[in-house]
C-alpha positions as CSV (number, residue, x, y, z in Angstrom):
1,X,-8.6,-4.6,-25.2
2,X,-6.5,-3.9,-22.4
3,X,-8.9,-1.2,-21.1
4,X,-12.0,-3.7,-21.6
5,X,-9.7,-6.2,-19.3
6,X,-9.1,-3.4,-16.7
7,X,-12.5,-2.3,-16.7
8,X,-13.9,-5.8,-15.9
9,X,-11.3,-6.6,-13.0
10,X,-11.7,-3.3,-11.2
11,X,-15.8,-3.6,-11.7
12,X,-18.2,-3.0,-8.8
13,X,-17.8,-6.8,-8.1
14,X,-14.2,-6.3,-6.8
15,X,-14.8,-3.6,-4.4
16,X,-18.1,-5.4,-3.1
17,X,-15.5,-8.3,-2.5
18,X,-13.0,-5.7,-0.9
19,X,-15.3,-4.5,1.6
20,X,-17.6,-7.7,2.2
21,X,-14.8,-9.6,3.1
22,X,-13.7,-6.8,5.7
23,X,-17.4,-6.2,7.3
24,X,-17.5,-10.2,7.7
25,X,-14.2,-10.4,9.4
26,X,-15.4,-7.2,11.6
27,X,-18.6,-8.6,13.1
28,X,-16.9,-11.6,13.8
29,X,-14.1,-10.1,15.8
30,X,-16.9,-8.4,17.8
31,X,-15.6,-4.7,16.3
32,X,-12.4,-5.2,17.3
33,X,-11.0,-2.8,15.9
34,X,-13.1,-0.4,18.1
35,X,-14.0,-2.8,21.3
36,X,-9.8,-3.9,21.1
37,X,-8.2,-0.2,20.6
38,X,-6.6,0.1,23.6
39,X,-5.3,-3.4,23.1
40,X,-4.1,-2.7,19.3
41,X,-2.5,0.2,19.9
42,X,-0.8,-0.8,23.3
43,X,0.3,-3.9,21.5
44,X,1.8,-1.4,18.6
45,X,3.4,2.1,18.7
46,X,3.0,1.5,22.8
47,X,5.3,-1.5,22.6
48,X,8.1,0.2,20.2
49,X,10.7,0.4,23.3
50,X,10.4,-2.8,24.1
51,X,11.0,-3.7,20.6
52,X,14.3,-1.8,20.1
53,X,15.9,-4.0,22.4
54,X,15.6,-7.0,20.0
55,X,18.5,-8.9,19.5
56,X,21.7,-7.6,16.8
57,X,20.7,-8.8,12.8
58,X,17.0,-9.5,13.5
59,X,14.0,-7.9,11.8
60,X,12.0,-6.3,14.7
61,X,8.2,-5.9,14.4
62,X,9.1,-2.4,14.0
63,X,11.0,-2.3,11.2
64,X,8.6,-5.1,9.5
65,X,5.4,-2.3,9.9
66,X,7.9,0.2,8.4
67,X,8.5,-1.9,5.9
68,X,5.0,-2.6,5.2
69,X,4.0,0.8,5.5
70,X,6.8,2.0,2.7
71,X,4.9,-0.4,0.4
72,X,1.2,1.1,1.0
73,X,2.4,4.7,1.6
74,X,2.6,5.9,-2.1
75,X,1.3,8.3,-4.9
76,X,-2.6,7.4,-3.8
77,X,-2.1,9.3,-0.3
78,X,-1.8,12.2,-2.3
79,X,-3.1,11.6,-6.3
80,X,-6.2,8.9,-4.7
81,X,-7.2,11.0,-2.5
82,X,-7.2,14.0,-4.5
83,X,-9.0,12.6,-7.2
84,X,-11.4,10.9,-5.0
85,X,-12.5,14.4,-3.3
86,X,-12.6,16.4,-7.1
87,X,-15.0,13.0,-8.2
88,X,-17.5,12.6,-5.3
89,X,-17.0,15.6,-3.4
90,X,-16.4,16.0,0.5
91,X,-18.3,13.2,1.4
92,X,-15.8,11.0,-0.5
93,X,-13.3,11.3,2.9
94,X,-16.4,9.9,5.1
95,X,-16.8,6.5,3.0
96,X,-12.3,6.5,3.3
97,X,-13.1,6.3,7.0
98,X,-15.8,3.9,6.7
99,X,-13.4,1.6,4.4
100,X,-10.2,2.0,6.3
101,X,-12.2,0.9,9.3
102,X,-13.2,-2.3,7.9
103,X,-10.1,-3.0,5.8
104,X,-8.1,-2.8,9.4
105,X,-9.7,-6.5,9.9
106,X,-9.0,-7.9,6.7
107,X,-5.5,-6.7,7.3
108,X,-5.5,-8.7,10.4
109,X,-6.8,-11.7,8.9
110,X,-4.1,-11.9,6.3
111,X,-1.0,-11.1,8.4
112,X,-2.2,-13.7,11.2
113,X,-2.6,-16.2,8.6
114,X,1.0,-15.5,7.3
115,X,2.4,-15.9,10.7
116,X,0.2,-18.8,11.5
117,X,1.4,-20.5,8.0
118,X,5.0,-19.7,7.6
119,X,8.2,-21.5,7.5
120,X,11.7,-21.0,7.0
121,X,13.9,-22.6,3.8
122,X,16.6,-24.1,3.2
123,X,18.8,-20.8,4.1
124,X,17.0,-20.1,7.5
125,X,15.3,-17.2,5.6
126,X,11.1,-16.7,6.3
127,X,8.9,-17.4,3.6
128,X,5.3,-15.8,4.3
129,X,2.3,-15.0,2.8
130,X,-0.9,-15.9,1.0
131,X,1.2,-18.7,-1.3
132,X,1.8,-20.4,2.0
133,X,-1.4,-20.5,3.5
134,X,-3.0,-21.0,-0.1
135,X,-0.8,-24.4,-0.2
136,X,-0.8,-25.4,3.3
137,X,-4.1,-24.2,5.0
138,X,-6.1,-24.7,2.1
139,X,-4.0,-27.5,0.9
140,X,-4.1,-25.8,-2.8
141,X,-0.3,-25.2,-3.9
142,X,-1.5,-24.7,-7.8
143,X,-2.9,-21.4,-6.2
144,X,-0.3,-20.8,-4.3
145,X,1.6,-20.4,-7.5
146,X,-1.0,-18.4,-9.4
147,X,-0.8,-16.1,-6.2
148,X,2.8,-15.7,-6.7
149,X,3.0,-15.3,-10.2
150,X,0.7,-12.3,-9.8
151,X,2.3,-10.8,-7.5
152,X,5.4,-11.1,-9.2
153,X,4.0,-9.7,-12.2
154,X,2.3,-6.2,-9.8
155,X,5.8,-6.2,-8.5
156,X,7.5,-5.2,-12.0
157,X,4.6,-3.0,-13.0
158,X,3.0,-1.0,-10.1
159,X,5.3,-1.7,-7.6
160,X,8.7,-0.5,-10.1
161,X,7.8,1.3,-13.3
162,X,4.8,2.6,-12.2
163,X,6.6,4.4,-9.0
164,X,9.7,5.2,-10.8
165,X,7.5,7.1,-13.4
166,X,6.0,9.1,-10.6
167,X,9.5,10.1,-9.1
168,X,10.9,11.1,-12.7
169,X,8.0,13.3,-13.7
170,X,8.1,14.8,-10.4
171,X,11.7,16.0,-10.4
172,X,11.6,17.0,-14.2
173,X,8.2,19.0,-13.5
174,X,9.8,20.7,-10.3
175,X,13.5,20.7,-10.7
176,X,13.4,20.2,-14.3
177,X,16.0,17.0,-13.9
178,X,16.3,14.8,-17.3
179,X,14.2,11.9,-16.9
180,X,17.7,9.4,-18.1
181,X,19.1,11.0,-14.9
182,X,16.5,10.6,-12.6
183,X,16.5,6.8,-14.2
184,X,20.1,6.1,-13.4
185,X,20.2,7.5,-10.5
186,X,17.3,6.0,-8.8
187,X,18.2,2.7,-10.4
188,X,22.0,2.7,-8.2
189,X,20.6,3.8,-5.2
190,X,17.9,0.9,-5.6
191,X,20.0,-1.7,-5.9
192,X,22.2,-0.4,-3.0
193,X,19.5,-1.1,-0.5
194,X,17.7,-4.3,-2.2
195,X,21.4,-6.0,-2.3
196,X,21.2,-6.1,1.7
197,X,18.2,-8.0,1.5
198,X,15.1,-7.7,3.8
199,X,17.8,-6.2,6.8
200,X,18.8,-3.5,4.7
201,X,15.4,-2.9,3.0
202,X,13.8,-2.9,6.3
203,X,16.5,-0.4,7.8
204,X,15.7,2.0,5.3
205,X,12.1,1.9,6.0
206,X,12.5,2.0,9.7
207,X,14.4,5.7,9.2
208,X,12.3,7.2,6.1
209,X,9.1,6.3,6.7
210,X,8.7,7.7,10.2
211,X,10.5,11.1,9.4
212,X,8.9,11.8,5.8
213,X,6.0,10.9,7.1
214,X,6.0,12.8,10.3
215,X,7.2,15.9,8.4
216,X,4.3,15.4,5.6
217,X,1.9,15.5,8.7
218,X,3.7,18.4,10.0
219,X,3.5,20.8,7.3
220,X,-0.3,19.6,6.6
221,X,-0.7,20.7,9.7
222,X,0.6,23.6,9.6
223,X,-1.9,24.1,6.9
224,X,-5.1,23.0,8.5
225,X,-4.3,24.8,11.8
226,X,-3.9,28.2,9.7
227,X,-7.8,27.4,7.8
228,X,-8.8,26.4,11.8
229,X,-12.3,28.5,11.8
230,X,-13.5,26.5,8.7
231,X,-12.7,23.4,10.0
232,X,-17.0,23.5,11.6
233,X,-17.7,24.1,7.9
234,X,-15.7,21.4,6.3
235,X,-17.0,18.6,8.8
236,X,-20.6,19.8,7.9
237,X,-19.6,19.8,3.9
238,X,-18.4,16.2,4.4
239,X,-21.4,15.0,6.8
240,X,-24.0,16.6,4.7
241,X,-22.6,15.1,0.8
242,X,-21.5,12.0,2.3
243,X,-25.0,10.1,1.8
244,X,-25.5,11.2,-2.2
245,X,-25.0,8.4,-4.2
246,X,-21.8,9.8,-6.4
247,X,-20.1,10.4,-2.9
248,X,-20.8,6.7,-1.4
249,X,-19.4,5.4,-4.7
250,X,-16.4,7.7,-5.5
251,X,-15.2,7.6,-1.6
252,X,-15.6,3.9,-1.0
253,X,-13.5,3.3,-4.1
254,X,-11.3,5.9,-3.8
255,X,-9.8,4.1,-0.4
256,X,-9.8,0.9,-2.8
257,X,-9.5,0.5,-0.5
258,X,-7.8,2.5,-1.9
259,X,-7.8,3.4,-5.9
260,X,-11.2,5.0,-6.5
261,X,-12.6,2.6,-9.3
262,X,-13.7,5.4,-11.8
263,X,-11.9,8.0,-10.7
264,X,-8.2,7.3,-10.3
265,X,-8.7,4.0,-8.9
266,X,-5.8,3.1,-12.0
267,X,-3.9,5.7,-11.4
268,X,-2.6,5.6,-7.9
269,X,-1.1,3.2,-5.5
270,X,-3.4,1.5,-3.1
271,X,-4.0,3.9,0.2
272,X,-3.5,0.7,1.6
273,X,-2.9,-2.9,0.8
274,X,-6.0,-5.0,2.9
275,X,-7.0,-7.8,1.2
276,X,-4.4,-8.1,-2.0
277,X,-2.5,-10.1,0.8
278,X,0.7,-8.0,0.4
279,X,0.6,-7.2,4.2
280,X,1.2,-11.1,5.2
281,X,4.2,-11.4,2.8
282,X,5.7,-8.0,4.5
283,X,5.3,-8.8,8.1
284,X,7.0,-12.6,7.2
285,X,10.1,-11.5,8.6
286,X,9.5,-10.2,12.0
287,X,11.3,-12.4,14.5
288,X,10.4,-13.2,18.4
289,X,6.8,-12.4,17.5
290,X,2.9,-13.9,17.2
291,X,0.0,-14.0,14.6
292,X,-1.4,-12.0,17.0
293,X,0.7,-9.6,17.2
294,X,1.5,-9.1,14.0
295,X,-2.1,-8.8,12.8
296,X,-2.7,-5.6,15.6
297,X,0.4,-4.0,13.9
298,X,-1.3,-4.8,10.3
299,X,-4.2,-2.6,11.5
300,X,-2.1,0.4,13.0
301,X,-0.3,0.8,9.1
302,X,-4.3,0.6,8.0
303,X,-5.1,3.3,10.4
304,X,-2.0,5.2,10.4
305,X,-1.9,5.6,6.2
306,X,-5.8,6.1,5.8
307,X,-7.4,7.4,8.6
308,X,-4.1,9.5,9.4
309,X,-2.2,10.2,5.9
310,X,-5.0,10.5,3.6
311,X,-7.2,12.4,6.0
312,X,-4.7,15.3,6.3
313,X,-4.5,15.5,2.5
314,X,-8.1,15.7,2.2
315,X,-8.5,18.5,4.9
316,X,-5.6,20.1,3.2
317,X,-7.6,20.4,0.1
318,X,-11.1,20.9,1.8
319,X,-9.6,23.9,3.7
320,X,-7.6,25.6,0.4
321,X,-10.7,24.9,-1.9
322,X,-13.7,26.1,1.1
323,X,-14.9,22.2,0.4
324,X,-15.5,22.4,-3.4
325,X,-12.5,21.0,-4.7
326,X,-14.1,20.5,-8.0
327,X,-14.2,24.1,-8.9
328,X,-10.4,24.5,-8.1
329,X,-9.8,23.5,-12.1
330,X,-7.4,20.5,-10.2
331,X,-6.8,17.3,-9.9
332,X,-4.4,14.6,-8.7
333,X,-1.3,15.9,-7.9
334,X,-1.7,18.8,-9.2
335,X,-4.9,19.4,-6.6
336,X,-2.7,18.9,-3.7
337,X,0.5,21.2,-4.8
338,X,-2.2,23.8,-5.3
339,X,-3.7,23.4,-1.7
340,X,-0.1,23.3,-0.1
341,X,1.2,26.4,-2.6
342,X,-2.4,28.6,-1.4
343,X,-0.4,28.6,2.3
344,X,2.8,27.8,1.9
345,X,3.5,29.5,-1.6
346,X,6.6,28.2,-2.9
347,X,7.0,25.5,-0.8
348,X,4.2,23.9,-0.7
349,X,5.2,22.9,-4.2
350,X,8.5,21.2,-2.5
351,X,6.4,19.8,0.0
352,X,4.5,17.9,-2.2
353,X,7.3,17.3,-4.6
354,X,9.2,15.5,-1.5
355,X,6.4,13.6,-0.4
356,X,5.8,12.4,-3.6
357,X,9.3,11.1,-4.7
358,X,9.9,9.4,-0.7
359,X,6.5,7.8,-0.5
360,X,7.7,6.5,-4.0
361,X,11.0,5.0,-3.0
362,X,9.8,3.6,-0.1
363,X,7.1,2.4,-1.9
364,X,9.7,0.4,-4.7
365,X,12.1,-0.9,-2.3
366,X,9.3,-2.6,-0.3
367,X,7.5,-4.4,-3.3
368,X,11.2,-5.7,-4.0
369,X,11.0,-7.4,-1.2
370,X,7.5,-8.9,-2.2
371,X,8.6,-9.7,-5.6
372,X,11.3,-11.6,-4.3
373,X,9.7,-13.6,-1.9
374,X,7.2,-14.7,-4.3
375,X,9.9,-15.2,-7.1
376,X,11.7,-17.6,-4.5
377,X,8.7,-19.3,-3.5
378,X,7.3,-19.7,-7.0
379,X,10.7,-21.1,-7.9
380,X,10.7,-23.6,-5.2
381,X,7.3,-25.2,-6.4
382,X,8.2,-25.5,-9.6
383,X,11.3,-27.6,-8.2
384,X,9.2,-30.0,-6.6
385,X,7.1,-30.5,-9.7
386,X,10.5,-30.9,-12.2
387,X,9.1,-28.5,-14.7
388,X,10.0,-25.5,-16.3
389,X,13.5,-25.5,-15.5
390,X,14.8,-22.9,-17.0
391,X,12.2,-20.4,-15.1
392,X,13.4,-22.0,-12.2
393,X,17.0,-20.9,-12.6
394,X,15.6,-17.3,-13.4
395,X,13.8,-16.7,-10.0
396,X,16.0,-18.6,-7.9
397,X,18.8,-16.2,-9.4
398,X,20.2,-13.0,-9.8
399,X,18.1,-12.5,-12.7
400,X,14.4,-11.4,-11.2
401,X,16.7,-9.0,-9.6
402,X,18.0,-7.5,-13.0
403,X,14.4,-7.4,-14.1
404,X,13.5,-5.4,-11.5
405,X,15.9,-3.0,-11.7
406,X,15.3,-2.8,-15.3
407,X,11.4,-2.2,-14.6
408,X,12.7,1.0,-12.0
409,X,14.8,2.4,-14.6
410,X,12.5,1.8,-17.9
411,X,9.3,3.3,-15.7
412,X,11.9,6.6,-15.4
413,X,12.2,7.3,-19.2
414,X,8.8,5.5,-20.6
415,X,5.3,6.4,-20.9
416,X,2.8,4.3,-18.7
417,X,-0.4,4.3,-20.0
418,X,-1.0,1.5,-21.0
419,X,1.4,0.4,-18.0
420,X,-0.7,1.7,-15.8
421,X,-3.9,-0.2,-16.9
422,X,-2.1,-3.2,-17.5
423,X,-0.5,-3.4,-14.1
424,X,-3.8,-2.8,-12.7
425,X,-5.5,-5.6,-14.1
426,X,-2.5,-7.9,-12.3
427,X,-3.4,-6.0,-9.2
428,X,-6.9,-6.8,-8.8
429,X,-6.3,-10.3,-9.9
430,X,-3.6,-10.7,-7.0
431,X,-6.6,-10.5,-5.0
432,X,-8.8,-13.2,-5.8
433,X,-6.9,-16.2,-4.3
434,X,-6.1,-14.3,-1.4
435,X,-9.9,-13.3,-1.1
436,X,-10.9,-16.7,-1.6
437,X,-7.9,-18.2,1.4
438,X,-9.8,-15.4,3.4
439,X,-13.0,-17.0,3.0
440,X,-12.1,-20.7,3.4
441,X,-9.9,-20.0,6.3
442,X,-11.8,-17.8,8.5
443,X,-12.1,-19.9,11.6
444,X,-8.3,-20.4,12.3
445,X,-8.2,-16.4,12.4
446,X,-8.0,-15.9,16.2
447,X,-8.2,-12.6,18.5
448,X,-6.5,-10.9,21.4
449,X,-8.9,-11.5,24.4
């Protein structure tokens, strides 16, 4: 049943939603994205000095993209986009493009929404997202709630067990580390950095992100530059197979923008997050900035973990498998550690073992964040309606907390089929509202001149 469920979320319907809902927002930002690049990226990565001298205690832009980027930097930059490639061939990484380039709007949309929408409670903390602009732009609080629900819900599945899983299979497959370990271990060191709240979450990100990141580029790199007569070939493999029919279908879903819908669409993280509205909840926090602002950095994490990330893992595995990864007997994970190991030997094995259990971490201490926003926010509405008061007293407390941290150490020892699925289905039904807020709000969404 559960299977039937997840098959008719994650349907054609969804993804035509997914990318619809970005090609509309594109055409009426005039191609920003492309016409406003110098802009965006100025406004970004060219404004980072500027942004270090924010004031002591405050979230800086810069930390809030880390942040965001910790949560859409996961397992599908290297399992989505290996299985993506082995399912529609080279031609897959050519619709990614295609679909990053779209999504970088809807990502805009959302976050300047947040911004535009959100408010600070009682303890001077922000509270952001689709459940604020769902209640007070479209004046429609029940969904507001739905919305949070949901996104509680993805936050205990993919966002905790499913992660956690991914980190203890990694370090019992390569170091051969008992899964109970792994579990207790990564379980401490989680609630180290989600007790500090979104400064300490946010300080993490700010120094993981850009060094795991930066060395995962490195060592692709290294890769690709070694392969660098093929790299005519490959381009010519993807240009020529990215019009058959399987590659259109596998690549555009394999973004899923970013979970390829038949092929691994269920069993990855998101290459990024446009549309399910998670980027609006993670930028909430940035201080002394603008909608505006925040949107342009929205589109940079867009570009920087598809167009960037999941390009240099594709290449990887284009050069090592002379652009038939198909025939390399691999997929997933197991696709990409093959690709690294044909180079690197040895190491590439680490290489992909490392990525795998940072972009993971990253990726669980992040959706905390998201989990507990919505948990607080959820709680909060059910106040003002004097119902349910005993699931009042659990999200307002320590308890969503324990039930987190139960999820991260439970996803460590259990086996997550059905998880998997399961947490899917809340995943594409996180969507919906924040589609829908999309739609019905589109002309307060406002861009740079």
């Amino acid at each position: 049943m559960i299977h039937r469920i997840h098959e008719l979320v994650w349907g054609p319907w969804l993804l035509v939603l997914f990318l619809g809902m970005g090609i509309i927002y594109t055409i009426k930002s005039g191609f920003f994205q492309i016409r406003g690049l110098s802009c965006w990226w100025k406004e970004t990565i060219g404004s980072i000095r500027e942004d270090e001298d924010g004031k002591s205690g405050e979230v800086t832009r810069f930390q809030t993209a880390c942040t965001a980027l910790a949560a859409t930097i996961g397992t599908g930059n290297i399992v989505g986009v290996a299985t993506a490639l082995t399912a529609g061939g080279p031609g897959a990484i050519f619709w990614m493009w295609v679909s990053a380039a779209i999504g970088m709007m809807t990502g805009y949309a959302e976050t300047m929404l947040g911004i535009r929408y959100r408010y600070k409670d009682r303890n001077g903390a922000w509270v952001c997202g689709p459940m604020v602009y769902l209640e007070k732009g479209m004046k429609m609080p029940v969904l507001g709630m739905v919305y949070s629900f949901l996104c509680i819900m993805v936050s205990l599945g993919m966002g905790s067990m499913v992660q956690s899983n991914s980190i203890a299979e990694t370090l019992e497959y390569a170091f051969d580390i008992n899964p109970v370990s792994v579990g207790i271990l990564l379980t401490g060191v989680v609630f180290l950095v989600v007790l500090g709240g979104i400064g300490r979450i946010a300080f993490v990100s700010e120094r993981l992100i850009p060094v795991s990141a930066g060395l995962y580029m490195i060592f692709s790199m290294v890769v690709i530059m070694s392969c660098w007569d093929s790299i005519p070939h490959i381009f010519r493999c993807i240009f020529e197979d990215a019009f058959r029919p399987v590659s259109v279908f596998s690549g555009a879903a394999g973004y899923g923008v970013s979970r390829s819908l038949q092929y691994g669409i269920s069993r990855g993280v998101f290459s990024n997050e446009a549309g399910l509205g998670s980027l609006a909840v993670l930028h909430g926090a940035a201080e002394d900035t603008t909608p505006e602002q925040q949107g342009m950095w929205a589109m940079f994490e867009i570009f920087f973990d598809t167009i960037l990330i999941c390009t240099m893992t594709a290449f990887v595995i284009l050069c090592m498998t002379d652009g038939n990864p198909a025939a390399s007997g691999y997929d997933g994970a197991a696709l990409t550690a093959y690709s690294f190991s044909r180079r690197l030997g040895g190491l590439g094995q680490y290489v992909v073992s490392g990525a795998m259990v940072i972009f993971a971490f990253a990726t669980i201490i992040a959706w905390y964040y998201l989990g507990k926003q919505a948990a607080v926010y959820l709680a909060e509405s059910l106040k003002k309606r004097r119902i349910l008061y005993f699931l009042q007293r659990v999200l307002r407390g320590k308890v969503y907390t324990l039930l987190y941290l139960g999820a991260v150490f439970g996803g460590c020892i259990a086996k997550l089929e059905t998880v998997w699925e399961f947490s899917d289905i809340w995943n594409g039904l996180m969507a919906l509202p924040n589609i829908l807020a999309l739609i019905f709000l589109m002309k307060e969404v406002t861009y740079p001149r």
